[in-house]
Every structure is written in structure tokens, then in C-alpha cells.
C-alpha positions in Angstrom: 31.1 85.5 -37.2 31.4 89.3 -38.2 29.7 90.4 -34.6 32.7 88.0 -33.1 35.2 90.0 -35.4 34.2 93.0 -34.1 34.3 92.3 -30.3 37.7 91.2 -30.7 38.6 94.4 -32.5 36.6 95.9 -29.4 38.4 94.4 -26.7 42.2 94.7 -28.7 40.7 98.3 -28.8 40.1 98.7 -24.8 43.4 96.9 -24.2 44.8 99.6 -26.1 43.2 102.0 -23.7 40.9 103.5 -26.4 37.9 105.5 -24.7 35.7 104.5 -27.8 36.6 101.0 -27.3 35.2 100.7 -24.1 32.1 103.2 -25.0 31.2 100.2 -27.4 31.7 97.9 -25.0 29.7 99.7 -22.5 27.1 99.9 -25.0 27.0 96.2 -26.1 27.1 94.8 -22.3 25.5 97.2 -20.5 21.3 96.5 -20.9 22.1 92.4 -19.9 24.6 93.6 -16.8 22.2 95.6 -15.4 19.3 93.2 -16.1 21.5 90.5 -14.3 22.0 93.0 -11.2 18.7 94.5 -10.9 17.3 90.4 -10.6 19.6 89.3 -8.3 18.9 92.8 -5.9 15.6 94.1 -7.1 16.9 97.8 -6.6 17.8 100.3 -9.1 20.5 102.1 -7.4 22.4 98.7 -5.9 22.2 97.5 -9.5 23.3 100.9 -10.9 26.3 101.0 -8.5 27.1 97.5 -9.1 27.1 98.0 -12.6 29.3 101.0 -12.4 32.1 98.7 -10.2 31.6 96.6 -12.7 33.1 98.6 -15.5 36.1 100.7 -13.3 36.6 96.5 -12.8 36.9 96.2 -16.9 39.2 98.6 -17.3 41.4 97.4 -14.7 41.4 93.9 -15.9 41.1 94.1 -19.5 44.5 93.4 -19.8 44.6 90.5 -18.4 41.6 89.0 -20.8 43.3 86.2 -22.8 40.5 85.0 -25.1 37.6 82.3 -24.9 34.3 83.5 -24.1 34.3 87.3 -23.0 30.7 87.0 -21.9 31.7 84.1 -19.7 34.7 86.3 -18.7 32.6 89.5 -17.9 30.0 88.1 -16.6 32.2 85.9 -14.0 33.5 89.6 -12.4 30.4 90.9 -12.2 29.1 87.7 -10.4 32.7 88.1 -8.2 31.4 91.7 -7.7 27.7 90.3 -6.6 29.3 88.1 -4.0 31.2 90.7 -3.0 28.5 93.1 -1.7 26.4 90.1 -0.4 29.7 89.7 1.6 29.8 93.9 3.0 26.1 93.4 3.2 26.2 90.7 5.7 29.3 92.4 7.5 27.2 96.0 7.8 24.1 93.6 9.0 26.8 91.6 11.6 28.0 95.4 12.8 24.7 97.1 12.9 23.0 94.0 14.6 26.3 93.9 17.4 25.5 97.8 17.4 21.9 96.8 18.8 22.6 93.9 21.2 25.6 96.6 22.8 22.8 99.6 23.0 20.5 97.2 24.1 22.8 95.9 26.8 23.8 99.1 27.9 20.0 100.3 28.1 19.2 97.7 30.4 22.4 98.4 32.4 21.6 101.9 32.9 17.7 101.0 33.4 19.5 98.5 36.5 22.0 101.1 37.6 19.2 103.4 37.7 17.0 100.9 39.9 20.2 100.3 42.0 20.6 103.8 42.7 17.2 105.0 43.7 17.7 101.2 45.7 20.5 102.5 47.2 19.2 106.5 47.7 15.9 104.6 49.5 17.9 102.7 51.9 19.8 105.5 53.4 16.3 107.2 53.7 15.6 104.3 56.3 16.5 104.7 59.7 20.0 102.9 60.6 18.7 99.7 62.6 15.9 98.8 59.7 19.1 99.2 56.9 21.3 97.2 59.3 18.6 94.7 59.1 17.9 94.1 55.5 21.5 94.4 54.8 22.1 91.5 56.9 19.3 89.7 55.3 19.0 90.3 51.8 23.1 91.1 51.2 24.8 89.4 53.7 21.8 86.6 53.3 21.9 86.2 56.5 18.7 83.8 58.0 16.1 85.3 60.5 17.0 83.1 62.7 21.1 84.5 62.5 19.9 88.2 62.8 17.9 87.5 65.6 20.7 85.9 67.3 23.3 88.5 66.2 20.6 91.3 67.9 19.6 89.3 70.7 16.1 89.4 70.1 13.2 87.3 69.7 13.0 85.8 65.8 9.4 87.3 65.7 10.8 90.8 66.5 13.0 90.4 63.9 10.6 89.3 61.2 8.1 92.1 62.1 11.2 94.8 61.8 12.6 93.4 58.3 8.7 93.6 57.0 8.4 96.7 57.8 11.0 97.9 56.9 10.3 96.2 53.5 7.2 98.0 52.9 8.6 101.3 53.8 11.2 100.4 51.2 8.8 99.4 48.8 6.7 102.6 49.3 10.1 105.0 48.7 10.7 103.7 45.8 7.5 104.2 44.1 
């Protein structure tokens, strides 16, 4: 009963504001805090930093201790301060993994823009009537058997120009 005595003289102490008060009560709390942090993060310096919220929390909220179990007290803000970083842990995961999908994403548009330019720089290396013709068939999807009619000109004619011009496409853009 005599420790019990002297934690309420502790406490009445920190409510006070007395530095020594909380010293003590720094002292008396701090080896089991730390031991409760340091299992539930299995890091030093997150359980250090934890621990040191902990106690700017206590002499915040000191005040507004009102008896029963102090233990059961403490040790529910430092479990409120555990959730809390579990929470900003999973927020800077949710940011950080958005961060990658968006640099991702715009890797793989700029790898396409890229292919769509030296797509684009290739066609105009080809003369006019082979670009007419695989613009009409691969963007306008036009069938053979359209262009041919549109150029008045037999659908083999047509097939042999759009291949080749294929492979000279092909070959410019290796």
C-alpha cells in the first residue's frame, strides 16, 4: 500500500507541474513502456520515439487523470499512441504506394509517347502514297478491299503496297 501512497503523491505532484514529479514517474514507467513499444515494433528508434510522445502526452493529460488504475490509464494512451502511428504508417504506405502506381503510369506513358513519336517520325520518312495507305488501313481501319476501291486499283496491288510499306516501317523503326 505504501508504493500506492507514493504514486498518488507522484501524480498529485505532476498535476502540480512539479519537474521532479514527473522525473519519478518517468523513472517508474519508463523500462515497461518501452518494453511494450519495442514488442509491438521491434525497432529501437520507433519505440524510443513512441515512448517520448508518450510522455509530452502525460504532461498534457495529467490533469485530466481522475483516479483508478494509473497503469490502466497510462498504458491506454500509449496503446492510443500505437494505433496512432500504425494509422500514419498505413497513410505514408497508401501515399508512397499511389506515388509508384503514378511514376509507373507515367513511365509507361512516356515509354508509349516515345514509341508513338519515333511511329509518327517513321511515317513521314515514307513516301506520301505508302503513308496514305496505312493511314487508311490501320487508322481510318479501312478494309483492303475499301482502299482498293477508293485508289482504283486491283486489291492485290493494294495488299503488296501496304506490305511493303509495313516492312519499310518496321525496318525504320529499329
Amino acid at each position: 500500500m505504501a508504493e500506492s501512497d507514493d504514486l498518488g503523491q507522484i501524480i498529485a505532484g505532476c498535476k502540480d507541474g512539479e519537474p521532479e514529479s514527473f522525473s519519478k514517474l518517468i523513472d517508474i514507467y519508463s523500462g515497461r513502456l518501452y518494453g511494450y513499444f519495442y514488442r509491438l515494433t521491434s525497432s529501437k528508434e520507433t519505440s524510443d520515439d513512441l515512448l517520448s510522445e508518450l510522455f509530452v502526452k502525460l504532461v498534457e493529460k495529467i490533469g485530466r487523470y481522475r483516479g483508478g488504475s494509473f497503469d490502466g490509464w497510462l498504458f491506454k494512451i500509449a496503446s492510443n499512441i500505437f494505433h496512432d502511428y500504425l494509422r500514419d504508417k498505413q497513410r505514408q504506405k497508401r501515399l508512397l504506394d499511389g506515388r509508384k502506381e503514378q511514376l509507373e503510369s507515367e513511365h509507361g506513358r512516356r515509354q508509349e509517347d516515345d514509341r508513338a513519336d519515333r511511329l509518327q517520325m517513321a511515317l513521314w520518312k515514307l513516301d506520301e502514297d505508302t503513308r496514305e495507305l496505312i493511314m487508311l488501313r490501320f487508322y481510318s481501319q479501312a478494309s483492303f478491299k475499301e482502299i482498293a476501291a477508293m485508289r482504283s486499283e486491283p486489291i492485290g496491288t493494294t495488299l503488296s503496297k501496304v506490305h511493303r510499306g509495313l516492312k519499310k516501317l518496321r525496318e525504320l523503326m529499329e
